[in-house]
N, CA, C and O atoms as a Tripos MOL2 file, in Angstrom:
@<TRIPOS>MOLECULE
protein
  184   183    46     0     0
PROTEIN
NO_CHARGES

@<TRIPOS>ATOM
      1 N           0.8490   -1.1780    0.0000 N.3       1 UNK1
      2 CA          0.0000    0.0000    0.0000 C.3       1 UNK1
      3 C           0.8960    1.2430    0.0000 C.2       1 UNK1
      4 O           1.8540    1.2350    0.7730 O.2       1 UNK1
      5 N           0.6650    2.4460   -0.8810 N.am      2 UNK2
      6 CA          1.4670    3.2250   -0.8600 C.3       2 UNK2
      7 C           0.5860    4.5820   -0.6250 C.2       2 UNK2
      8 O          -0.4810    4.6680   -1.2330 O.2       2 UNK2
      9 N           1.0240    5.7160    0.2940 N.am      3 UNK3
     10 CA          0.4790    6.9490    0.6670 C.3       3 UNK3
     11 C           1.1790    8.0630   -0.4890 C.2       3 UNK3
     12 O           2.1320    8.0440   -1.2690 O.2       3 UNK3
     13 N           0.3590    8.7960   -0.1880 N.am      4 UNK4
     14 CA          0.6550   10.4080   -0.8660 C.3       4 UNK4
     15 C           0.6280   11.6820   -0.3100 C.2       4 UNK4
     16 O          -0.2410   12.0310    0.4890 O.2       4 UNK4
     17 N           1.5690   12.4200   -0.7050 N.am      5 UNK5
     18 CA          1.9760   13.7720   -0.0200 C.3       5 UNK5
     19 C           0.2740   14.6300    0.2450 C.2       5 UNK5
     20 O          -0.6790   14.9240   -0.4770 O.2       5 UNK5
     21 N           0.7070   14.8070    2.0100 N.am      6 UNK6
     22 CA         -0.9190   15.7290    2.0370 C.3       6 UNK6
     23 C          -1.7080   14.7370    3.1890 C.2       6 UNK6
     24 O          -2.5770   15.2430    3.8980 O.2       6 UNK6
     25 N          -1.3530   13.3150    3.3260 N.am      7 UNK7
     26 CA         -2.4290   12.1300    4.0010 C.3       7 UNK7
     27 C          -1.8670   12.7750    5.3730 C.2       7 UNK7
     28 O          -0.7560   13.3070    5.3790 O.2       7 UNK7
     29 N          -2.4020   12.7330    6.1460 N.am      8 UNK8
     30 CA         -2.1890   12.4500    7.8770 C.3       8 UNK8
     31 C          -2.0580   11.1270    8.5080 C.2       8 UNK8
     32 O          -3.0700   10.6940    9.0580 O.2       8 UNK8
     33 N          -1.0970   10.4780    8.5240 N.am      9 UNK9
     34 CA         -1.3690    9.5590    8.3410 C.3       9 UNK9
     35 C          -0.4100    8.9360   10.3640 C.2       9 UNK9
     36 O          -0.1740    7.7440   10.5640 O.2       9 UNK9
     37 N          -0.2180    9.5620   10.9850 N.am     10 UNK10
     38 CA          0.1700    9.6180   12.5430 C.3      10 UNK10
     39 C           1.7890    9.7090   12.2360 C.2      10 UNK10
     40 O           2.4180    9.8120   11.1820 O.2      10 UNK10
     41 N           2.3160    9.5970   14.0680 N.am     11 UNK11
     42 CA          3.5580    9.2690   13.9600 C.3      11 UNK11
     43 C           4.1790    8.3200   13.2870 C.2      11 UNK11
     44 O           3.3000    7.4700   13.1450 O.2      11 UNK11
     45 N           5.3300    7.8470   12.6830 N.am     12 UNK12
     46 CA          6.1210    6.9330   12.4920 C.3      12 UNK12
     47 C           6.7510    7.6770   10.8700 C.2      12 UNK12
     48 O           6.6250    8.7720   10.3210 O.2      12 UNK12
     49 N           7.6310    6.0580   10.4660 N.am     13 UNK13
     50 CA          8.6900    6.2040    9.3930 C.3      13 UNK13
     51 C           7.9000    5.8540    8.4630 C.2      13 UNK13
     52 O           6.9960    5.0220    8.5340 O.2      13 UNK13
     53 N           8.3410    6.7110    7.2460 N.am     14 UNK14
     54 CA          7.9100    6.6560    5.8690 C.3      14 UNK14
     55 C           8.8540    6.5290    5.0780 C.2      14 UNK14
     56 O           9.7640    7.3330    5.2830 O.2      14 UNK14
     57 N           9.0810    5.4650    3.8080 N.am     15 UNK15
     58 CA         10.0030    5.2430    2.9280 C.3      15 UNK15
     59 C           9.4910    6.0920    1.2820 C.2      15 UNK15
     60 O           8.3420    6.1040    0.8400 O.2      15 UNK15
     61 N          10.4900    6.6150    0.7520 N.am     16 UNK16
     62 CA          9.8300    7.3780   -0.1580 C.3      16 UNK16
     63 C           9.9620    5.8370   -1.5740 C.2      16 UNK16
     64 O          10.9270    5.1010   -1.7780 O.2      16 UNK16
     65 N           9.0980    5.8450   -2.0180 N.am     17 UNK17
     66 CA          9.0280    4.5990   -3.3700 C.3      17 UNK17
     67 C          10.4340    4.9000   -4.1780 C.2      17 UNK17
     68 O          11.3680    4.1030   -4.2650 O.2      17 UNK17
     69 N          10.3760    6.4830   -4.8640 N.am     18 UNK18
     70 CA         11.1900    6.5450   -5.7340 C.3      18 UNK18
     71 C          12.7440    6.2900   -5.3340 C.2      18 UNK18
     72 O          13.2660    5.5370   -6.1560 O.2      18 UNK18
     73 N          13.4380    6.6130   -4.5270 N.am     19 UNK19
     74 CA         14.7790    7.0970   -4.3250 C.3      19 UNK19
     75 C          14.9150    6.6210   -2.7870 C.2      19 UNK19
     76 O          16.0380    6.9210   -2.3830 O.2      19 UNK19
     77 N          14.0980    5.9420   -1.7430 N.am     20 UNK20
     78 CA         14.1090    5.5590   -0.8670 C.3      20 UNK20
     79 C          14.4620    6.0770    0.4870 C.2      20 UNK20
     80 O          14.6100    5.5090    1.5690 O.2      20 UNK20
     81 N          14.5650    7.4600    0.0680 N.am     21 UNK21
     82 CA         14.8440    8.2320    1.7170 C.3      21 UNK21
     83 C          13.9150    7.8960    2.5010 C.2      21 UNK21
     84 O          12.7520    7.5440    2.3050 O.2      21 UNK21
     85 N          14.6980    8.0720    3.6550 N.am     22 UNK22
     86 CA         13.4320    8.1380    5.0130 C.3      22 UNK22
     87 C          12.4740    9.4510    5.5700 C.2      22 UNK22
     88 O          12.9010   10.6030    5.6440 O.2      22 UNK22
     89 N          11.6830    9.2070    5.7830 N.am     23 UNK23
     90 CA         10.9250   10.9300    6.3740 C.3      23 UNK23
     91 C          10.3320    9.8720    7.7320 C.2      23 UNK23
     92 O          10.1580    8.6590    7.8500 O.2      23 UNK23
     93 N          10.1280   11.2020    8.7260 N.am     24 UNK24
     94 CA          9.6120   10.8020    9.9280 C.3      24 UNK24
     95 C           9.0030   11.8140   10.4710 C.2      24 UNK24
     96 O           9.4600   12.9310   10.7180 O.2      24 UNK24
     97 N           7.4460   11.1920   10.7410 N.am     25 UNK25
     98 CA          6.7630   12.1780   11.3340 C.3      25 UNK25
     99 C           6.3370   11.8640   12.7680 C.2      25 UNK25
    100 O           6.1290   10.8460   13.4280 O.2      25 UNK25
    101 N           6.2890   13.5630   13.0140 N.am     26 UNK26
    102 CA          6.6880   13.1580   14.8530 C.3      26 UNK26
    103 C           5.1060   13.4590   15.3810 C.2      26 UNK26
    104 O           4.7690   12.8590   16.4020 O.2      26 UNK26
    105 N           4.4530   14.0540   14.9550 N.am     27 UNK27
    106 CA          2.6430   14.1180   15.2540 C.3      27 UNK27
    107 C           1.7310   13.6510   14.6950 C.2      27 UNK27
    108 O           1.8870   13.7510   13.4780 O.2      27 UNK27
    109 N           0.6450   13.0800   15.0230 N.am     28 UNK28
    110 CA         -0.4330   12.1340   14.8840 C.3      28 UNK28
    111 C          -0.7430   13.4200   13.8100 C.2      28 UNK28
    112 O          -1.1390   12.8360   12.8010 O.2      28 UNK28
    113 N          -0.7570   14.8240   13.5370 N.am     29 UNK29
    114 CA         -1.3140   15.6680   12.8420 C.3      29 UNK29
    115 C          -0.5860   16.2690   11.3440 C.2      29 UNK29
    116 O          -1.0670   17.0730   10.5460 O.2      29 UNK29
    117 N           0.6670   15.5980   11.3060 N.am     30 UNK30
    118 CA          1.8880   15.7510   10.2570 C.3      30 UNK30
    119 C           1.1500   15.2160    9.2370 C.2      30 UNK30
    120 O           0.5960   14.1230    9.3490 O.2      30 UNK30
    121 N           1.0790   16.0800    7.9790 N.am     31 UNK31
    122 CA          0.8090   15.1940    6.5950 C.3      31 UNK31
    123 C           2.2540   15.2100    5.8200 C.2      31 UNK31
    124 O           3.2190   15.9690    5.9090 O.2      31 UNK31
    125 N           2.0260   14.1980    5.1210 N.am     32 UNK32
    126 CA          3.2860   13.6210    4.3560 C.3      32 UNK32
    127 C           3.4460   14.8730    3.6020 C.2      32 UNK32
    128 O           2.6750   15.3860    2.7910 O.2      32 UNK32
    129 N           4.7210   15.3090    4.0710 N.am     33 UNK33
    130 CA          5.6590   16.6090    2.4900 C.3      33 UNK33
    131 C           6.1000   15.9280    1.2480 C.2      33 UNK33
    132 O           5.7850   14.7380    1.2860 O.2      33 UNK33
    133 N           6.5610   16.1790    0.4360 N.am     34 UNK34
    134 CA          7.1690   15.5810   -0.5980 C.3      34 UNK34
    135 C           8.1870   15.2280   -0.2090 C.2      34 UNK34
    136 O           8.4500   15.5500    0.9490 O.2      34 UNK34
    137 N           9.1990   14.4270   -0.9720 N.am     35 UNK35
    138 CA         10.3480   13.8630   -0.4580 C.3      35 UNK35
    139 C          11.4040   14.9820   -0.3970 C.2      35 UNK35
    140 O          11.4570   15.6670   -1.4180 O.2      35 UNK35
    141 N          12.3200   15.3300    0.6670 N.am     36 UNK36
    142 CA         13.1050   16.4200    0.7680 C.3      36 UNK36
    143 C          14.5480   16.1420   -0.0850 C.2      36 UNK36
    144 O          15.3920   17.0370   -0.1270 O.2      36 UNK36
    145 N          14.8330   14.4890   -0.9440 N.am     37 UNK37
    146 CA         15.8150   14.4110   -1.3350 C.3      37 UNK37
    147 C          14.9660   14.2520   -3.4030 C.2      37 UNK37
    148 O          15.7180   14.7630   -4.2340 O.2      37 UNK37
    149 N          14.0330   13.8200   -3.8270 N.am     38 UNK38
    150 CA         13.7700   13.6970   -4.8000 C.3      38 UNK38
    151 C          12.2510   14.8340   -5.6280 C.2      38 UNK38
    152 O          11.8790   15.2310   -6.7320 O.2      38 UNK38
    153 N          11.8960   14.9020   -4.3060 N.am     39 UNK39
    154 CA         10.7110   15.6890   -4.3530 C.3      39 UNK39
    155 C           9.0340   14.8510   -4.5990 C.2      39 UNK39
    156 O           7.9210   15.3750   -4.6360 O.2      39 UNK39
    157 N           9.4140   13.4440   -4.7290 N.am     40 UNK40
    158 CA          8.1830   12.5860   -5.1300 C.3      40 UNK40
    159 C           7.0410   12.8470   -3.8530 C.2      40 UNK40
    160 O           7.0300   13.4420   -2.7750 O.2      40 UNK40
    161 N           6.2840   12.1820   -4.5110 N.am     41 UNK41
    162 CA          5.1130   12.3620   -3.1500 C.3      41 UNK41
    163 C           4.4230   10.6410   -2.9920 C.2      41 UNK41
    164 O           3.2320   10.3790   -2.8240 O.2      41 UNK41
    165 N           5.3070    9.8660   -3.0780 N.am     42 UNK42
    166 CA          4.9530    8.4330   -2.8980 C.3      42 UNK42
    167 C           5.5270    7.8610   -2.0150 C.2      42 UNK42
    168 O           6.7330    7.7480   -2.2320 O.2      42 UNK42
    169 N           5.0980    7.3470   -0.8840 N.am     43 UNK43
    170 CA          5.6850    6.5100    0.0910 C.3      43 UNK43
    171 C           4.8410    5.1680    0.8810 C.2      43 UNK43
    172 O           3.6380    4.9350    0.7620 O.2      43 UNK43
    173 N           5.8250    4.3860    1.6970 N.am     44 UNK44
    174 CA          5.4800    3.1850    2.1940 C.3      44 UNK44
    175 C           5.5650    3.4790    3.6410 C.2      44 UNK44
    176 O           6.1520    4.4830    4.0430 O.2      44 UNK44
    177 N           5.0240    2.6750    4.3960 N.am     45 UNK45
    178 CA          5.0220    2.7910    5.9620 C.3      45 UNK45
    179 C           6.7050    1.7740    6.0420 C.2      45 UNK45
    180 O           7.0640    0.8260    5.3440 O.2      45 UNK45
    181 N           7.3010    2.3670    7.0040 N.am     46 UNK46
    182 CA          8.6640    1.8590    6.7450 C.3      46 UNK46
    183 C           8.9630    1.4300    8.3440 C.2      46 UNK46
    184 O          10.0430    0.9290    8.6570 O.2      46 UNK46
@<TRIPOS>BOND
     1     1     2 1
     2     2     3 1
     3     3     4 2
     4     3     5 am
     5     5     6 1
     6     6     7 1
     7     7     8 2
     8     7     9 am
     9     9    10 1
    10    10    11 1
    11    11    12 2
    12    11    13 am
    13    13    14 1
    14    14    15 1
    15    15    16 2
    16    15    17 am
    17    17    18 1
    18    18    19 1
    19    19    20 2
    20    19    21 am
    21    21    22 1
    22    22    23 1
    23    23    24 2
    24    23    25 am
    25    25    26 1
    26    26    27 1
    27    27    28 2
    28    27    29 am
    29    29    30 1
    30    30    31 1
    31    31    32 2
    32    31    33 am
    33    33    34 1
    34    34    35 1
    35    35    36 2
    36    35    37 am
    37    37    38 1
    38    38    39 1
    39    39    40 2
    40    39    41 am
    41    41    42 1
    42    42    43 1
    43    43    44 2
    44    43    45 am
    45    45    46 1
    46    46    47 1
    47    47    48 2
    48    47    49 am
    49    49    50 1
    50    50    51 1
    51    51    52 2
    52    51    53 am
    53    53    54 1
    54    54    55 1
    55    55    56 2
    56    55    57 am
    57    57    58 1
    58    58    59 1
    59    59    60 2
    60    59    61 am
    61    61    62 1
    62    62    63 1
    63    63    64 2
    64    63    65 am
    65    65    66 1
    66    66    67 1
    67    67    68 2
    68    67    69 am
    69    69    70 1
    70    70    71 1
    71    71    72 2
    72    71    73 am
    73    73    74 1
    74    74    75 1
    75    75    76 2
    76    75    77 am
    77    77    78 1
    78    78    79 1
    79    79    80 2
    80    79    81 am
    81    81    82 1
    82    82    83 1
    83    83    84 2
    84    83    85 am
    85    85    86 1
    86    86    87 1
    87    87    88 2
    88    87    89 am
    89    89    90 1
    90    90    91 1
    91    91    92 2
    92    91    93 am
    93    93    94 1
    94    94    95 1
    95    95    96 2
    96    95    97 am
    97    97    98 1
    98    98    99 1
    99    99   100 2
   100    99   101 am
   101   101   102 1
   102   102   103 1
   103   103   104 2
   104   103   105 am
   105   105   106 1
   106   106   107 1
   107   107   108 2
   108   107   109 am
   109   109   110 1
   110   110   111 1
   111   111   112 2
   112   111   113 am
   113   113   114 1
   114   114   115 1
   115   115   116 2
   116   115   117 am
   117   117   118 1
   118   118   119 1
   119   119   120 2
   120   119   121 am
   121   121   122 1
   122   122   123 1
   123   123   124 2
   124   123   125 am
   125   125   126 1
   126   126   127 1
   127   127   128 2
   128   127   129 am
   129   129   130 1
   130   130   131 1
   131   131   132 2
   132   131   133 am
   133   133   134 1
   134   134   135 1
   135   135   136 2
   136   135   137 am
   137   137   138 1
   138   138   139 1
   139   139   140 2
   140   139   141 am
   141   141   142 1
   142   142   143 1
   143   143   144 2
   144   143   145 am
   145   145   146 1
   146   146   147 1
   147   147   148 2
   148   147   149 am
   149   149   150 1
   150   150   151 1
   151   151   152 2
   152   151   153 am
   153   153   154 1
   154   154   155 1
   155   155   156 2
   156   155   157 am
   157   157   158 1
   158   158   159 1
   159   159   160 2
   160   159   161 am
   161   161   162 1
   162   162   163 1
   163   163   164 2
   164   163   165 am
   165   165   166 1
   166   166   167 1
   167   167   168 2
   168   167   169 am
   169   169   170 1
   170   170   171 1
   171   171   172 2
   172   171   173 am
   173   173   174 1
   174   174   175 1
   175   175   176 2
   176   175   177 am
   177   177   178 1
   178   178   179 1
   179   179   180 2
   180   179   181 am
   181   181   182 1
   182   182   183 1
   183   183   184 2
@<TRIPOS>SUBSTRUCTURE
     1 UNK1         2 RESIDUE 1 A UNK
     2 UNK2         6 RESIDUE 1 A UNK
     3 UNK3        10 RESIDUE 1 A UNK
     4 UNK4        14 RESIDUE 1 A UNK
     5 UNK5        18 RESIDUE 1 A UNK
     6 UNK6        22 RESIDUE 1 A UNK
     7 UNK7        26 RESIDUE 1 A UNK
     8 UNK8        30 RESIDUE 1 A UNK
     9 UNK9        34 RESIDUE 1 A UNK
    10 UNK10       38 RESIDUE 1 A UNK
    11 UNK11       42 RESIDUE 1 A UNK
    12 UNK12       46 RESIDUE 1 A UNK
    13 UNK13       50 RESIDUE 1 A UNK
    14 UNK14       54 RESIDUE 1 A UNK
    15 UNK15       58 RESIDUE 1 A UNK
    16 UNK16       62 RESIDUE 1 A UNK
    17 UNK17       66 RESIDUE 1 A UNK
    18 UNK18       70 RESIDUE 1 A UNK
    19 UNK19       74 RESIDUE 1 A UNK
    20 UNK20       78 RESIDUE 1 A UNK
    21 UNK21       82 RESIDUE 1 A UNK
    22 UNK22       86 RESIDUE 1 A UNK
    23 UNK23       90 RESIDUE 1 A UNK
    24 UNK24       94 RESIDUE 1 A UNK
    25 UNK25       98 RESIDUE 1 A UNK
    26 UNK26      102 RESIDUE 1 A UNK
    27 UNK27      106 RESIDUE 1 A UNK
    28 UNK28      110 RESIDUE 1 A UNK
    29 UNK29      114 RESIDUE 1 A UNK
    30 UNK30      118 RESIDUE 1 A UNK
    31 UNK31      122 RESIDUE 1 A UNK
    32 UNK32      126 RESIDUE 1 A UNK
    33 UNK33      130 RESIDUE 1 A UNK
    34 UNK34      134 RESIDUE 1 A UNK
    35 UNK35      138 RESIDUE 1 A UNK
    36 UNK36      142 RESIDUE 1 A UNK
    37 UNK37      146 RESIDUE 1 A UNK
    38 UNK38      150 RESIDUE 1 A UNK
    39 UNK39      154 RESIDUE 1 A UNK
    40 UNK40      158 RESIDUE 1 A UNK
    41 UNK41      162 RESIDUE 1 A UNK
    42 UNK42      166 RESIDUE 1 A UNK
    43 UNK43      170 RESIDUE 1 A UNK
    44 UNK44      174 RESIDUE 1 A UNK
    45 UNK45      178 RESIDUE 1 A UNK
    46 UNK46      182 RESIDUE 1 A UNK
């Protein structure tokens, strides 16, 4: 299952699909940014 930049989706690690950086969100209220190393907006719960 893969999320998109904008979901709220709580705390934890997100893997970006394209280029595989990590993002981590620290509030249940954080929506996914785009990726800060590729700019994609596709990710996995990591």
């Amino acid at each position: 299952m893969s999320y998109h930049c904008g979901e709220k989706l709580g705390k934890g690690r997100y893997v970006c699909l394209n280029c595989g950086e990590d993002l981590y969100l620290d509030e249940d209220t954080d929506a996914l940014p785009p990726c800060a190393k590729c700019k994609k907006c596709e990710f996995r719960k990591g």
